[in-house]
C-alpha positions in Angstrom: -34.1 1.5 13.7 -33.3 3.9 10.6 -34.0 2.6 7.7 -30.4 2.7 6.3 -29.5 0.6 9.4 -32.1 -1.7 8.2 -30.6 -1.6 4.4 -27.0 -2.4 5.7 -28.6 -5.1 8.2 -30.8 -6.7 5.2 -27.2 -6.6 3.1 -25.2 -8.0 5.6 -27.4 -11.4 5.7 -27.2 -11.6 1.9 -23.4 -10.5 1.9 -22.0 -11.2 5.0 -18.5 -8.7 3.8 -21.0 -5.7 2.9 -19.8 -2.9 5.3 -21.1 -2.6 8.9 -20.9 0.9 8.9 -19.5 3.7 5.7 -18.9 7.3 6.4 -16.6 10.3 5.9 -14.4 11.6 8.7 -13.1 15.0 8.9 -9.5 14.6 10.2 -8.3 18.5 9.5 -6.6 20.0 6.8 -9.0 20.8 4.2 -9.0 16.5 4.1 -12.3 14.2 4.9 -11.4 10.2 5.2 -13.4 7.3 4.2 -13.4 4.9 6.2 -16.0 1.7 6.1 -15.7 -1.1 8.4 -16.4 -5.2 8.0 -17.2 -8.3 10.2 -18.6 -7.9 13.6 -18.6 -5.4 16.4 -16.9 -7.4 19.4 -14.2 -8.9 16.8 -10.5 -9.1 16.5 -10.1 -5.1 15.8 -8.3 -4.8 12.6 -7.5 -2.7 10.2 -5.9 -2.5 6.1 -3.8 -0.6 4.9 -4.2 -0.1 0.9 -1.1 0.1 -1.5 0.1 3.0 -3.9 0.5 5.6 -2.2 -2.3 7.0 -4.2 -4.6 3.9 -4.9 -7.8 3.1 -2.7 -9.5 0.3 -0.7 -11.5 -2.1 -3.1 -14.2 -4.2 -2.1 -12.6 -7.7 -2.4 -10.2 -6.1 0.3 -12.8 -6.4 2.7 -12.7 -10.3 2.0 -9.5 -10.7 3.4 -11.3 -10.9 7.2 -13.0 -13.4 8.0 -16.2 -11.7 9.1 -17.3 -14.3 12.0 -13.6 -13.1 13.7 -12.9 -9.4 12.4 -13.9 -6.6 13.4 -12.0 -4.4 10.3 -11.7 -1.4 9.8 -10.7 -0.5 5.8 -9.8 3.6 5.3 -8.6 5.0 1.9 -5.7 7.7 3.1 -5.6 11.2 1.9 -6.1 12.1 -1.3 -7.1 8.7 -2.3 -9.9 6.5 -3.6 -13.0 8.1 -2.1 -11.5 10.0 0.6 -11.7 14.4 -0.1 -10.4 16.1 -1.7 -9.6 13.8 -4.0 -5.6 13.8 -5.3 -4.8 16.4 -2.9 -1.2 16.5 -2.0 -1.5 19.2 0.4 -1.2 18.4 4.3 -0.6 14.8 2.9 2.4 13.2 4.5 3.4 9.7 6.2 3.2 12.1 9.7 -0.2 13.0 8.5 -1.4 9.4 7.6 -0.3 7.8 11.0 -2.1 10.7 13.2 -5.4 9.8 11.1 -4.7 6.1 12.0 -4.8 7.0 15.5 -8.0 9.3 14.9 -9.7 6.2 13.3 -8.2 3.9 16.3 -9.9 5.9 18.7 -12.8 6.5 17.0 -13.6 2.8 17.0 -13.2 2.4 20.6 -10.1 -0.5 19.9 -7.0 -0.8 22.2 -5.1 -2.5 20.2 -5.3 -3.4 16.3 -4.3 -6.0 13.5 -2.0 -3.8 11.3 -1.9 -5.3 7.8 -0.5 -4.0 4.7 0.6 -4.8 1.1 3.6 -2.8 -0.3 3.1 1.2 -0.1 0.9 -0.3 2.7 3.4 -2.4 4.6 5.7 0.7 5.0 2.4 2.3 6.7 1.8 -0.5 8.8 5.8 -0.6 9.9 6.0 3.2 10.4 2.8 3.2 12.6 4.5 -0.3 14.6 7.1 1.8 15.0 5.4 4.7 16.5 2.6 3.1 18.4 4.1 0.0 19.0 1.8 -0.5 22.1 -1.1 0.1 19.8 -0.4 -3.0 17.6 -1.3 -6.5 18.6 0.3 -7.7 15.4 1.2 -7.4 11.9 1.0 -9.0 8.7 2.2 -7.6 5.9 3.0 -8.6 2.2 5.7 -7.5 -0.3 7.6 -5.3 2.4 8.8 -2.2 1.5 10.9 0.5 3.2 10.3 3.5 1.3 13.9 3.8 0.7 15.3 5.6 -2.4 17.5 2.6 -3.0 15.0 0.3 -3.1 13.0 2.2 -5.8 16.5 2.8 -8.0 17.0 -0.9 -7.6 13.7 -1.5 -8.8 13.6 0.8 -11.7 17.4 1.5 -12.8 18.7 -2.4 -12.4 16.1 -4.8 -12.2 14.0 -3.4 -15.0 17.1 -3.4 -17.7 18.5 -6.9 -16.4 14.9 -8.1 -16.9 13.3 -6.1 -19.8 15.7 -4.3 -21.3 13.3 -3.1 -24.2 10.5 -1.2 -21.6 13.8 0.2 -20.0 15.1 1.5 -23.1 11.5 3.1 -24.0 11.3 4.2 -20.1 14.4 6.4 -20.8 13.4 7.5 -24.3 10.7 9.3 -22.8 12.9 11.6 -21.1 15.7 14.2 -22.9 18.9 12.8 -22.8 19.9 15.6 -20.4 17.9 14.0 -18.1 18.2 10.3 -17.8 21.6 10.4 -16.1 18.7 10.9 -12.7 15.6 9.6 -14.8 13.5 9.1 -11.5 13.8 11.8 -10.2 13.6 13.7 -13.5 9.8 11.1 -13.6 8.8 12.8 -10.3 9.4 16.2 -11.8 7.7 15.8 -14.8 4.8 14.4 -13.1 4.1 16.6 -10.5 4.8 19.4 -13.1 1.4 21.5 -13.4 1.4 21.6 -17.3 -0.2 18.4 -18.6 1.6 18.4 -21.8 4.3 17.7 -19.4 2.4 15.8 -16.5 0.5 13.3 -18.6 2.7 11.1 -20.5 5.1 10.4 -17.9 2.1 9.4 -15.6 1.4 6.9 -18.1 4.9 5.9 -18.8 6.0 5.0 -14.9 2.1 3.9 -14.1 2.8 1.5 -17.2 6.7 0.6 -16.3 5.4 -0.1 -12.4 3.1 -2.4 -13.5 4.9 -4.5 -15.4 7.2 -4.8 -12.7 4.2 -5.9 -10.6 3.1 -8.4 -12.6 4.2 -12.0 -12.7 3.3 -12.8 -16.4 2.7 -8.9 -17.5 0.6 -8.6 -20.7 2.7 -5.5 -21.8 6.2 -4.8 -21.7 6.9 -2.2 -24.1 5.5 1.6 -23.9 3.3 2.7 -26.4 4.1 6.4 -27.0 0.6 6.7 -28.9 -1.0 5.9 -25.8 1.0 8.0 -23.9 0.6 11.1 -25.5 -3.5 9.9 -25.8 -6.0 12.1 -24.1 -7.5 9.4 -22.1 -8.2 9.2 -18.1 -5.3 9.1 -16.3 -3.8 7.0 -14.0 -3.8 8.7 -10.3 -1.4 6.8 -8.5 2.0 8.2 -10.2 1.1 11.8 -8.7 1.3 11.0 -4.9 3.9 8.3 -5.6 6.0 11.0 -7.4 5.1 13.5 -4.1 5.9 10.9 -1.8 9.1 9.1 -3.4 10.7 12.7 -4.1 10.3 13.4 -0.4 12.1 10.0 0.7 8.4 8.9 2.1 8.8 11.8 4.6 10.9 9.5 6.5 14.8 9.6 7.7 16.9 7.6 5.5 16.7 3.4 6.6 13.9 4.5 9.0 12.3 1.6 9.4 14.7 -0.8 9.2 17.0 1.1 12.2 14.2 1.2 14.1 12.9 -2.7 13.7 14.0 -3.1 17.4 11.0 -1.2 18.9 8.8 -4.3 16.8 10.1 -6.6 19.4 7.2 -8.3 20.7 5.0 -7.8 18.2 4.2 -11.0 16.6 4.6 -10.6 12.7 4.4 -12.4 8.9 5.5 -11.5 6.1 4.3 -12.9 2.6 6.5 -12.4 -0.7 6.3 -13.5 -3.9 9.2 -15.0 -4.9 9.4 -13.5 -8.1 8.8 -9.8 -6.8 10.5 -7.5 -8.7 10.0 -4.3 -7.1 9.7 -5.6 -3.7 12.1 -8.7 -3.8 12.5 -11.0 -1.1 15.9 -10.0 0.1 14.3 -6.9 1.9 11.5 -9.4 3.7 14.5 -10.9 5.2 16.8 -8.2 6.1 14.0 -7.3 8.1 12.8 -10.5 9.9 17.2 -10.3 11.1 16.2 -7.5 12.8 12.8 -8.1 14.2 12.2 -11.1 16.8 9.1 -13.3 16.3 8.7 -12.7 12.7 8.3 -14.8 9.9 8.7 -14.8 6.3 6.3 -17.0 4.1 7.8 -17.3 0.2 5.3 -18.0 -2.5 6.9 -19.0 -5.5 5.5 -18.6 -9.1 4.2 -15.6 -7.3 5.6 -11.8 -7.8 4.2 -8.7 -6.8 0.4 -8.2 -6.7 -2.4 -9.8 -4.4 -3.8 -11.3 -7.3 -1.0 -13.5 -8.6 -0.8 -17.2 -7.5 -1.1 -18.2 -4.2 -0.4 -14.7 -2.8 -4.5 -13.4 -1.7 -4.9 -17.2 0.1 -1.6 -16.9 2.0 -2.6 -13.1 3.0 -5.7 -14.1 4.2 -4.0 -17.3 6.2 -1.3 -14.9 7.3 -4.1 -12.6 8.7 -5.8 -15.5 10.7 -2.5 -17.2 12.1 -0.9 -13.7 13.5 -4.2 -13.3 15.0 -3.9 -16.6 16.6 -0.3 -15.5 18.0 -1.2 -12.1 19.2 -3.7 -14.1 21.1 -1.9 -16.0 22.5 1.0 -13.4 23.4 
């Protein structure tokens, strides 16, 4: 045995979530994938779908599978966490993203997979349902989003003034008054706008504004305009967000939800904070209408994020009861 097989064997006793097996794989396009994979070969193939777009697998992902059931697969998508190149936009598309789902599929020898995602990666999961229904032997996803343009102004031009009018008000002052009769889309300009003069602050205002959306109890809801003219890091998740909500998610309008029929079948669960104010529970719903065997579990005192109350433990429940169904089915 190689001796790095006989690292990851030695780490895998004292941590039974340290990866099975880590690598880079080149899926075309200039683009190179990490993907990493937890639990045990012969398991219940699944696979995670991270957030964003733009933000990465972590390693307390990988804790969400129970690793004497799993067999899953964690992959951070183009452009992202420690995938190459990294922040590319180029060839970087939800077309693109399901194709390298079905290189990774195959590569891993599974039929069928657990699809499960969390917001960004919930619309991932849907669109691949959608396209590879017969590839899915269920899905569990939490804070559901469709990628829709209405869901994004309803997030960010009515729920953030009825709710914090003040990070609103500093939200628009960032832009010339010109431009805040369309402020997101003016955001997406400015951020994927090559000049960082121009670039930089607006990263850091909407990075900022989404996550006190996301939060249940944020820490800050004002913008700092010292900080976000500073010459700090910046956030990477704002620049493929802006690429991909300024192309609609490279999807056709409603998408996913005219196309929940072809999810028949698959057995499904949805968890949603109660308090979600960029994904609210309304769109969980409308969804489970449309798609036969699903389920919607509300947590309340719970809003956006894994990490608010009760949400990671009911993901992680979710995970093990639609694998139970799918079973079953």
């Amino acid at each position: 045995m190689a001796p790095d097989a006989d690292a990851g064997k030695a780490a895998r006793r004292s941590d039974p979530f340290a990866p099975l097996t880590s690598e880079l794989i080149d899926v075309g396009d200039g683009h190179a994938i990490h993907v990493e994979s937890v639990g045990h070969e012969g398991g219940v193939p699944a696979v995670y779908l991270h957030g964003g777009p733009g933000s990465g697998c972590q390693p307390d992902h990988r804790r969400l599978f129970d690793p004497e059931r799993f067999h899953a697969v964690l992959f951070d998508q183009r452009g992202c966490g420690r995938s190459r190149p990294k922040g590319s936009r180029e060839h970087n598309t939800t077309p693109h993203l399901l194709a390298d789902m079905e290189k990774i599929r195959e590569r891993f020898g599974f039929k069928r997979w657990l699809v499960v995602g969390g917001s960004w990666g919930a619309t991932l999961a849907l669109a691949y349902a959608q396209a590879h229904p017969d590839r899915v032997s269920g899905l569990m996803l939490r804070a559901t989003f469709l990628g829709t343009r209405e869901e994004l102004d309803g997030a960010f031009l009515h729920t953030l003034p009825r709710f914090y009018p003040a990070l609103h008000g500093d939200f628009l002052a960032l832009l010339p008054e010109h431009e805040r009769a369309s402020p997101l889309a003016a955001y997406y300009r400015r951020i994927l706008d090559p000049d960082a003069a121009v670039h930089a602050p607006a990263a850091r205002a909407w990075h900022d504004t989404e996550r006190a959306l996301s939060e249940h109890t944020p820490k800050q809801t004002r913008l700092d305009p010292a900080s976000l003219n500073g010459s700090g890091a910046l956030p990477s998740t704002p620049f493929m967000e802006a690429h991909y909500f300024a192309n609609d998610c490279f999807m056709r309008p409603n998408q996913l939800m005219d196309e929940a029929g072809k999810l028949a079948g698959i057995p499904g669960i949805m968890v949603q904070g109660r308090y979600d104010l960029l994904c609210p529970p309304a769109t969980s719903h409308a969804l489970a209408a449309r798609w036969p065997g699903s389920e919607v579990r509300i947590i309340d005192g719970a809003g956006h994020i894994l990490y608010d109350p009760g949400i990671r433990n009911a993901v992680m429940k979710a995970i093990a009861d639609v694998a139970s169904r799918a079973a079953l089915g």
